[in-house]
N, C-alpha and C positions, 0 to 999 in steps of 0.2 A: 399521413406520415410519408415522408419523400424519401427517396432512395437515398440520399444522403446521411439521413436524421439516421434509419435502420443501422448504415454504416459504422455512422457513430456509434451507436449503440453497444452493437456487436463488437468494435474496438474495443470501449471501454470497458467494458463487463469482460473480455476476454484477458484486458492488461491488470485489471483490479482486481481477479482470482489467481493473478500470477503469484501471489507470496501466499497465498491459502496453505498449499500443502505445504509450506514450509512451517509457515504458524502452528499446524494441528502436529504436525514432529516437534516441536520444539515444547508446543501445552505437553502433548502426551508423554515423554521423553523426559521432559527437561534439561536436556544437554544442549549451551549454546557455544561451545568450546569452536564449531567451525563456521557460525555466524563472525561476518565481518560488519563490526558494528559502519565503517566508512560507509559502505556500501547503502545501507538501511538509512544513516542521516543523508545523503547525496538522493534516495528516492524520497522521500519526505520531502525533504526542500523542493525536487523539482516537481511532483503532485502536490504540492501546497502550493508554486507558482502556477497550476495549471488550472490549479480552483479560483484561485485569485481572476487568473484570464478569462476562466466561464463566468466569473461575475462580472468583471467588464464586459464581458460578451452577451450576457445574457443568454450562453448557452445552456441549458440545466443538465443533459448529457454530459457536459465536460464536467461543471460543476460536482455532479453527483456520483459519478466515476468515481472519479482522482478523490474527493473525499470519502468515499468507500476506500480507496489507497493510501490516504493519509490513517486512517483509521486501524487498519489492518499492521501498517509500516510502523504505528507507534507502537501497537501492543508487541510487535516484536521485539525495536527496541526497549519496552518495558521489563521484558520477558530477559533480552540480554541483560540489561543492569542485575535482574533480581536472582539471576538463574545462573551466573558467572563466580557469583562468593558462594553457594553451594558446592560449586566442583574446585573452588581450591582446596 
């Protein structure tokens, strides 16, 4: 493994547990009243293009990141939709 790939790594794993503890306040909680949905579709879109680039790239670091990001980013958004007509 080359000091780049480690890099990667460490990137990605650090940027793709960035919405974690938002997600486990939001499961535990269920208040999405200061989630900005904008926000959440603008990350998606752009780890969904970044998954898109590690398949043309053949990187699986990027790939498997950013979909671990995609993955996490929906269930919030999902969480917004379902969890928004509760607190009206």
């Amino acid at each position: 493994m080359t000091y780049e790939n480690i890099i990667g790594i460490a990137a990605g794993t650090f940027t793709s547990a960035a919405m974690l503890p938002q997600l486990i306040k939001v499961l535990k909680t269920r208040e999405t009243a200061d989630l900005s949905v904008v926000t959440i579709i603008v990350l998606i879109t752009g780890v969904g293009l970044w998954v898109y680039y590690g398949i043309l790239q053949k990187e699986m670091p990027i790939i498997l990141s950013n979909s671990f990001s995609v993955l996490v980013n929906s269930i919030l958004l999902i969480c917004w939709f379902l969890f928004r007509k509760q607190e009206s």
